[in-house]
Backbone as CSV, one residue per row, in Angstrom:
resi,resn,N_x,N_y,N_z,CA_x,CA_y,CA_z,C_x,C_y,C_z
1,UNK,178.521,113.091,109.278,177.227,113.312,109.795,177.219,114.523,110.716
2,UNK,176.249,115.443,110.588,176.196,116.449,111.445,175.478,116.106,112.340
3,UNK,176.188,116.719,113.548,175.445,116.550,114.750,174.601,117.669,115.710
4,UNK,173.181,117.312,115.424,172.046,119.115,115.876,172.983,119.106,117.794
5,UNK,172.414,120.143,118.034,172.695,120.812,118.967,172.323,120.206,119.906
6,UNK,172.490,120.184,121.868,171.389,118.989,122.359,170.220,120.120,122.220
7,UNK,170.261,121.187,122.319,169.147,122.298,122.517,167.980,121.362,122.021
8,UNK,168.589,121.452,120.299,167.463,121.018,119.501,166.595,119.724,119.657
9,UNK,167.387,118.610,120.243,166.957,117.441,120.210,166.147,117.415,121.516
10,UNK,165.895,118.663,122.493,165.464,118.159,123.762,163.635,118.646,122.930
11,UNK,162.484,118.230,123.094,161.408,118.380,122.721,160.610,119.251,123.799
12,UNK,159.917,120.215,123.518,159.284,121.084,124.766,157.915,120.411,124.961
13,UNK,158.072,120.722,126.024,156.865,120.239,126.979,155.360,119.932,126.002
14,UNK,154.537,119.076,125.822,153.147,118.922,125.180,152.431,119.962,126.089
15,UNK,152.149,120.966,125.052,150.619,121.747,125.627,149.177,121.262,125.397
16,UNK,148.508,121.068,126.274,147.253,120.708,125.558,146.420,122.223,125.045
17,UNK,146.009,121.400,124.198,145.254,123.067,123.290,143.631,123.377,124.194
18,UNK,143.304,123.641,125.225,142.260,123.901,125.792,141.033,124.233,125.118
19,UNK,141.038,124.963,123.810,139.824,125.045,122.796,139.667,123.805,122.394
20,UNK,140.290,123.110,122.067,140.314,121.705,121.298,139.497,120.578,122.259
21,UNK,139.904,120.795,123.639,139.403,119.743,124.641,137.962,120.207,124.870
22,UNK,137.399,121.777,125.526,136.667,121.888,125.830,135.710,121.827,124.811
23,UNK,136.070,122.319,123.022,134.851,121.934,121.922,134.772,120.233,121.816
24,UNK,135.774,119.421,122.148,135.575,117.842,122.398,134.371,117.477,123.429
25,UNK,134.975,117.952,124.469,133.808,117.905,125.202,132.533,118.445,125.402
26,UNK,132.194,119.491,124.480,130.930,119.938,124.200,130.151,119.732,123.168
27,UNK,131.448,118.592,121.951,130.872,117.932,121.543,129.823,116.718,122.079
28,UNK,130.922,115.698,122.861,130.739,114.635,123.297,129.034,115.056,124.351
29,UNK,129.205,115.923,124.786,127.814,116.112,125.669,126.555,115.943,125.033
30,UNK,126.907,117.060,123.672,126.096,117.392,122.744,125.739,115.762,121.667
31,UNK,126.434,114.667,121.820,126.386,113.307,121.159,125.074,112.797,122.240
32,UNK,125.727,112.973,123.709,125.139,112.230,125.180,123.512,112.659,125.074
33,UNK,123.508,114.237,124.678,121.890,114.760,124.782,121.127,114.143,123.938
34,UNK,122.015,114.365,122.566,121.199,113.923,121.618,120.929,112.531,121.341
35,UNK,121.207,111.433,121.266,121.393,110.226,121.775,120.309,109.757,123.104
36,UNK,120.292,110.389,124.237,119.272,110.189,124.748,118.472,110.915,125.580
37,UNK,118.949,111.994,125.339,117.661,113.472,125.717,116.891,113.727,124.718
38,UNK,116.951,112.980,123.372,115.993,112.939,122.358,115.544,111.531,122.125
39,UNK,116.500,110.922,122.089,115.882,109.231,121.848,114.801,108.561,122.690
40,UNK,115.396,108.765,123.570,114.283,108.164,125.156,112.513,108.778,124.739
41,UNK,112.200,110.206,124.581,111.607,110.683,124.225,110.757,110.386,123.534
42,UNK,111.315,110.484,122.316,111.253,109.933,121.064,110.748,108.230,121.048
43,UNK,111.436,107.108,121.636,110.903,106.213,121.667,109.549,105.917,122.703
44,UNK,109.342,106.879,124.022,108.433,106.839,124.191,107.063,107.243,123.570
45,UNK,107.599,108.343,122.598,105.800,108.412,121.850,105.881,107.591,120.654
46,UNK,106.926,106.683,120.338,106.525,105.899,118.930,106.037,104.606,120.081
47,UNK,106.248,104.444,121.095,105.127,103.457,121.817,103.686,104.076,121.954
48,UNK,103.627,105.189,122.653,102.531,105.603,122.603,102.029,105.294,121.008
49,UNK,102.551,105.531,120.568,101.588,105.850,118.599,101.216,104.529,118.594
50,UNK,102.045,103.530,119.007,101.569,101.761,118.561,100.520,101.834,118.947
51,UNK,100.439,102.106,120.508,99.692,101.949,121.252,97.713,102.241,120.848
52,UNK,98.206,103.636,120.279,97.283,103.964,119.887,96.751,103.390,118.382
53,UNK,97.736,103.429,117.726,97.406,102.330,116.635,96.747,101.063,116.841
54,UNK,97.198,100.211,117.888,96.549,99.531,118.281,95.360,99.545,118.625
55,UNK,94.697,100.217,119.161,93.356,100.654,119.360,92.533,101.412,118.744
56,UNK,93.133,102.079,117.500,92.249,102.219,116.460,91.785,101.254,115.385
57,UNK,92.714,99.857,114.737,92.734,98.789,114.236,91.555,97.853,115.065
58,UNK,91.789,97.884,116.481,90.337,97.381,117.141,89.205,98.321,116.886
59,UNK,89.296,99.182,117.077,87.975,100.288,116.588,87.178,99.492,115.540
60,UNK,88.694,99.642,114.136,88.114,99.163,112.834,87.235,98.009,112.582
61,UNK,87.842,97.216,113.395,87.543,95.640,113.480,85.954,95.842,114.302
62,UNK,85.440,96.431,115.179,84.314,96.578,115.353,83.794,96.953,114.331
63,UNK,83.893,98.402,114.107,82.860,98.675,112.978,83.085,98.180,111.950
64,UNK,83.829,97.475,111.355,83.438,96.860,110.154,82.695,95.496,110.514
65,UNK,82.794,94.910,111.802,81.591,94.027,112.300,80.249,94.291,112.066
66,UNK,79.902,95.782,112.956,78.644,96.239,112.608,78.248,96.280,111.415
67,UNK,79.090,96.883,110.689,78.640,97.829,109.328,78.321,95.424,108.669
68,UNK,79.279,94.945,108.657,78.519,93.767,107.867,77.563,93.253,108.811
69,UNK,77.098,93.472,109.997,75.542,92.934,110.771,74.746,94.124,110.218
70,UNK,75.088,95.267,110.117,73.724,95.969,109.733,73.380,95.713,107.693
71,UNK,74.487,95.679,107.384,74.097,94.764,105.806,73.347,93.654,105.467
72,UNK,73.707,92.391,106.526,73.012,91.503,106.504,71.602,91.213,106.981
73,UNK,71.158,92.721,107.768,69.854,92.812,108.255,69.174,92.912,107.226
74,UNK,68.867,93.621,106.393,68.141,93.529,105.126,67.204,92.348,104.612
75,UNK,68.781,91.704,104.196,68.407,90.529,103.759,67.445,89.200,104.398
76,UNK,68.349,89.351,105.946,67.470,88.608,106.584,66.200,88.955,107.182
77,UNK,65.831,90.288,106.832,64.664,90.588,106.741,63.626,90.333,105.305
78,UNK,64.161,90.574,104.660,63.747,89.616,103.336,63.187,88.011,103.343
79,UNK,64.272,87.663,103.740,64.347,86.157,103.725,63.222,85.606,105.230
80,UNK,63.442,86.323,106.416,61.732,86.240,107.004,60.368,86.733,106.451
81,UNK,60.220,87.393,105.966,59.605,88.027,104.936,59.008,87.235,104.197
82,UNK,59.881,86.460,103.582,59.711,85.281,102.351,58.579,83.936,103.081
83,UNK,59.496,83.599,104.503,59.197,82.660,105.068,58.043,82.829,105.427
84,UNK,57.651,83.989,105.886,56.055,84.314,106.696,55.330,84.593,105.833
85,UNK,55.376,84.650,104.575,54.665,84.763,103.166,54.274,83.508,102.919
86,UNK,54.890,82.497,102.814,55.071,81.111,102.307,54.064,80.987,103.615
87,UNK,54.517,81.051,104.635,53.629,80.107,106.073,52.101,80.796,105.368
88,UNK,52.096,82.288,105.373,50.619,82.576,105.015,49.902,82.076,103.874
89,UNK,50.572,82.012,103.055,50.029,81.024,101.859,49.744,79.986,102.181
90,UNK,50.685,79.033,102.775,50.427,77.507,103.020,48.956,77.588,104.267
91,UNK,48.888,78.522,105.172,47.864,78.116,106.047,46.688,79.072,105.034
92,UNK,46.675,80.036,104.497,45.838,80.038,103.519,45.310,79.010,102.380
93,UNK,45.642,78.593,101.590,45.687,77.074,101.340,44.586,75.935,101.956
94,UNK,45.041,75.724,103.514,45.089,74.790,104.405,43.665,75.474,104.329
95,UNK,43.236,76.497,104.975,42.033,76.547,105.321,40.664,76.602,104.031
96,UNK,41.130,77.467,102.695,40.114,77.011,101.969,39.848,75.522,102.032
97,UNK,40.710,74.307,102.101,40.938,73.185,101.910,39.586,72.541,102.811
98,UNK,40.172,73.532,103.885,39.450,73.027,105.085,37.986,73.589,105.185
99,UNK,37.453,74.553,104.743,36.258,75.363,104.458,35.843,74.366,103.325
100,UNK,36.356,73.901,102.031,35.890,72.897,100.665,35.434,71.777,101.972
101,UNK,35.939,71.270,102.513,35.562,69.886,103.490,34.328,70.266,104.080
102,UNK,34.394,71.180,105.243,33.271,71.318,105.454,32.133,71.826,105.087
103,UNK,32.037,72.314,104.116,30.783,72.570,103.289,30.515,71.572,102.866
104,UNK,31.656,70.156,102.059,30.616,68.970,101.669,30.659,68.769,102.720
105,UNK,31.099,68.460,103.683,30.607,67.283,104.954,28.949,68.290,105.359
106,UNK,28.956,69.402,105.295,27.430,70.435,105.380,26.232,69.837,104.207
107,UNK,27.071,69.701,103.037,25.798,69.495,102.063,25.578,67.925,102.095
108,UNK,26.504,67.110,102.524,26.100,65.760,102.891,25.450,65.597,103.878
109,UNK,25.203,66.329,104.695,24.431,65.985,106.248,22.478,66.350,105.721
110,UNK,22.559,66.941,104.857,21.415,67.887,104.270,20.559,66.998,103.214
């Protein structure tokens, strides 16, 4: 068996590679910003957007209230319509009825 030199077997000192650490760490910053110098942000206007979503969905919900009360006005103008037709008929009715009476009760008194 050959035996290396001690020269060889002694290992030199670990250098740290200083490009290597400082692009690590300008990675790692660049993870930290983005992560939450954009996220934070970011999740505050997708609240805002609910938010506002939310209050356009109520919007909707009104006006599509109105819009079916102003549809149904029509009709129920119709349908009074109908009713105050019918009442005028029926007290039309009522009173020839009532005019036939008193003319005989007139030509009976005579």
């Amino acid at each position: 068996m050959d035996v290396l030199p001690a020269r060889s077997l002694e290992m030199p000192p670990a250098r740290l590679p200083w490009l290597l650490v400082g692009a690590s760490i300008l990675l790692a910053l660049l993870l930290v910003y983005t992560l939450f110098g954009g996220y934070l942000p970011a999740k505050r206007r997708a609240a805002s957007l609910e938010r506002e979503l939310r209050a356009l969905y109520a919007r909707e919900a009104e006006l599509q209230t109105k819009v079916a009360q102003t549809e149904q006005r029509p009709w129920m103008r119709d349908q009074q319509l109908i009713a105050v037709t019918a009442e005028r008929d029926a007290l039309a009715r009522r009173l020839e009825d009532v005019e036939r009476q008193l003319a005989v009760a007139r030509g009976l008194r005579r």
